[in-house]
N, C-alpha and C positions, 0 to 999 in steps of 0.2 A: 511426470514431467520434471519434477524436483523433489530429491529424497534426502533429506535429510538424518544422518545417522549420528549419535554418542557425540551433541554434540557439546563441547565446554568453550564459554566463553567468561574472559575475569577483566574486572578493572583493578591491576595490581594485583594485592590479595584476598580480594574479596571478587567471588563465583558468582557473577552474573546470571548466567543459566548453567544447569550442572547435568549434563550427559542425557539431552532431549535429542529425538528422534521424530520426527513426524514425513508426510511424503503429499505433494499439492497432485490429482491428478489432470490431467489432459483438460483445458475446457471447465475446472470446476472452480466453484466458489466456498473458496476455506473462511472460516474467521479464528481468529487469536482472541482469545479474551481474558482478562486474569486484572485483580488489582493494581494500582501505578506503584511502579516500582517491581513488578513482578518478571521484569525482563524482555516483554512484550518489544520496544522498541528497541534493543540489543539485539534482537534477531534479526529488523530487519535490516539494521545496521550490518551485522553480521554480512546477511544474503548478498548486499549489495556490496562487498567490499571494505567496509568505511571501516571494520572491525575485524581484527583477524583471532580466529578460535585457536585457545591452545591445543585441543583434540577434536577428533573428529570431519567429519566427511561433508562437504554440498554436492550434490551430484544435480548437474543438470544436462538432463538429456544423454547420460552414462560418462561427462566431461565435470569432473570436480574443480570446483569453482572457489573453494577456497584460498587459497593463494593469487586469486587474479586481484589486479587492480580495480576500482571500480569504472574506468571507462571501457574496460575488457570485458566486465559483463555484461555493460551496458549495450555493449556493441553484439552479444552473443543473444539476446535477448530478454535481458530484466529490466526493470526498469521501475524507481522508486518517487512516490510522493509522498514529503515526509511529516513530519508533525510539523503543526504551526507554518504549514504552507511555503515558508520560505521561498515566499517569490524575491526577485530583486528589484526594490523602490523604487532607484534612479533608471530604470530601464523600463519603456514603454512596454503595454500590454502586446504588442504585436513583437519586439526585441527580445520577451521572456518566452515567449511558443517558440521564436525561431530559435532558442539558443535549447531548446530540449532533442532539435534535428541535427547539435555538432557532430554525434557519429556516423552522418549520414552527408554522402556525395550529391544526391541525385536531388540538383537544385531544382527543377520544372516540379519534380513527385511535392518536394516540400510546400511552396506554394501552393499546394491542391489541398496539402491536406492542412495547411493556416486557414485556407477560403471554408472548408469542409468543417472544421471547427466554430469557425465566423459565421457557419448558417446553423447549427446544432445551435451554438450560444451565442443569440446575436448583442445580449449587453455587451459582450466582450468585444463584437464588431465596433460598435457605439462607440467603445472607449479605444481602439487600437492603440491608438496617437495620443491613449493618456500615459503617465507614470505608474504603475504599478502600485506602489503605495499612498495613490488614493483612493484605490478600489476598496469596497467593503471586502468584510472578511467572507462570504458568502464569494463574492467575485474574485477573490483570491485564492477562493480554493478551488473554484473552476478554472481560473487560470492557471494552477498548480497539478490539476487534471489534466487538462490539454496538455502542457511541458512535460509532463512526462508519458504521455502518446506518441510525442513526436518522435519519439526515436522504434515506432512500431512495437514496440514490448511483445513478445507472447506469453509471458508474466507481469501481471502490475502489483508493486506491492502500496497497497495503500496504511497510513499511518495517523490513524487518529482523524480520520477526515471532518468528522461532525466537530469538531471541540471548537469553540466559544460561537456555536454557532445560534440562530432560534429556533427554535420545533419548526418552521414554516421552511425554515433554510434545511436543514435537516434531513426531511423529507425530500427537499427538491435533490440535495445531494446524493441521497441513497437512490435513488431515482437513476442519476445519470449512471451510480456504480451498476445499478442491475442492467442497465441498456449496455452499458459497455462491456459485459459477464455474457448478453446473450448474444453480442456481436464474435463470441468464440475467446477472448481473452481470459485465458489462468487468471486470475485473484487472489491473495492471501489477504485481508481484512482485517489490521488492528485496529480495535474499537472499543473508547470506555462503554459507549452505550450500546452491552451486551443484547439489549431485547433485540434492538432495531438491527446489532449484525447479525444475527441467529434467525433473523426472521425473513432473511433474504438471501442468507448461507444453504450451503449442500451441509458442508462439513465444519465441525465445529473441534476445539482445544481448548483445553483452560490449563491454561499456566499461574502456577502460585511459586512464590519465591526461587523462580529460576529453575521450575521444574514443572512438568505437565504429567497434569494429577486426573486429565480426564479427557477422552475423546470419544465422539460420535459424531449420530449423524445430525446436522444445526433440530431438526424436530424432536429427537429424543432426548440433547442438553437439555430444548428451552421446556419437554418433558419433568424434567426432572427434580425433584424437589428438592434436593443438597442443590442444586446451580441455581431454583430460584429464590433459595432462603439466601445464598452466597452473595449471588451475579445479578439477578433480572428484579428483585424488589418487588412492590406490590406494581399492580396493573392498572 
C-alpha cells in the first residue's frame, strides 16, 4: 500500500534519515521505533507532506507522493496524528472532529461519522461544547484520534500517541489503535514505548540515527535480545 524507497531527508546540513526504504502492507500494523532524535517523527513528516526528501521515492498505491502537498495527500488517502496531539484550544471539541472532514464534501456522511465517534467516545460527547484545551491529555488524544478519521484515511499514521500519558491511559489508547487496525485501516505506529507497540504490531523497524538497522516481524524484534538490551528494558 505504501513503499517507500532510498529515502533522504536533511534539515540543512545535517541528514535526518539517510537512504531508508521500508513498504506498510494492505490492512497491516507497522511500528517505528528507535531512540528520540532518531528520525522517527521526520518520516512521518515526510509521509504526509510537511517535509520534502532530497532523494528518493513514496509510493502510494503506484502514485508518488512525494512532491504533493499535504492536503493532496490527505485527500488521496493518508492521514496524520501528530506528536503532542496538537488539537486546537480555542476551538470546541465538536469544531476539532469537524475540521479533520475539510477534504471532504458530503455533509450528511460527516455528521454520521461525528455522531459515530460521540457513541465510541462518549466523554468526548459529554464535552462537545467544550474548548479543547481543557480536556485532559488522554481526551486530547482521542480527540486527535477522531480528527484525523474524519477524513476516512486508509493509512493513519500515528505519532507518539501514549507520551505524557498514565499506564491506565495508555492502555485505554492502544486499545482504540488496535480496534481501529481491525476495523481494516493500514497503521504505521511511532512509539517511544517500544514493548507496548511491538506487542500489538505485525510488523516492526528500528531506526537509529536516521537509518534502519533492523526489521521484522513485531514477535521476533520483541524476540530478540540486541532490541530488548537496546529498546524494551527489563519487563
Amino acid at each position: 500500500m505504501l513503499e517507500i524507497s532510498n529515502l533522504t531527508v536533511c534539515y540543512g546540513k545535517i541528514t535526518a534519515l539517510d537512504d531508508i526504504s521500508l513498504f506498510l502492507s494492505p490492512g497491516g500494523l507497522t511500528t517505528l521505533i528507535g531512540a528520540n532524535g532518531a528520525g522517527k517523527s521526520t518520516l512521518l513528516k515526510t509521509i504526509s507532506g510537511l517535509m520534502k526528501p532530497m532523494q528518493g521515492n513514496i509510493k502510494f498505491k503506484d502514485v508518488d507522493i512525494a512532491k504533493l502537498q499535504p492536503h493532496e495527500i490527505i485527500a488521496l488517502g493518508i492521514s496524520q496524528c501528530p506528536e503532542g496531539r496538537r488539537v486546537l484550544p480555542r476551538q470546541t471539541v465538536y469544531e476539532n472532529i469537524k475540521m479533520g472532514a475539510y477534504v471532504r464534501n458530503d455533509k450528511d456522511e460527516i455528521e454520521k461519522d461525528i455522531e459515530r465517534f460521540f457513541i465510541k467516545f462518549p466523554r468526548l460527547e459529554e464535552r462537545k461544547n467544550q474548548l479543547a484545551g481543557h480536556l485532559s491529555g488522554g481526551e486530547q488524544q482521542m480527540l486527535a484520534i477522531c480528527r484525523a478519521l474524519m477524513s476516512r484515511p486508509k493509512i493513519l499514521l500515528l505519532d507518539e500517541p501514549s507520551m505524557g500519558l498514565s499506564p491506565v491511559l495508555v492502555k485505554e489508547v492502544f486499545n482504540i489503535i488496535k480496534d481501529i487496525h481491525n476495523e481494516g485501516v493500514t497503521i504505521l505506529l511511532v512509539e517511544q514505548n517500544a514493548r507496548m507497540a511491538l506487542s500489538i504490531a505485525d510488523k516492526g523497524y528500528v531506526l537509529e540515527v536516521g537509518r534502519i538497522i533492523a526489521e521484522d516481524s513485531a514477535k521476533n524484534l520483541m524476540a530478540s535480545k540486541t532490541i530488548q538490551d537496546s529498546y524494551l528494558g527489563e519487563c
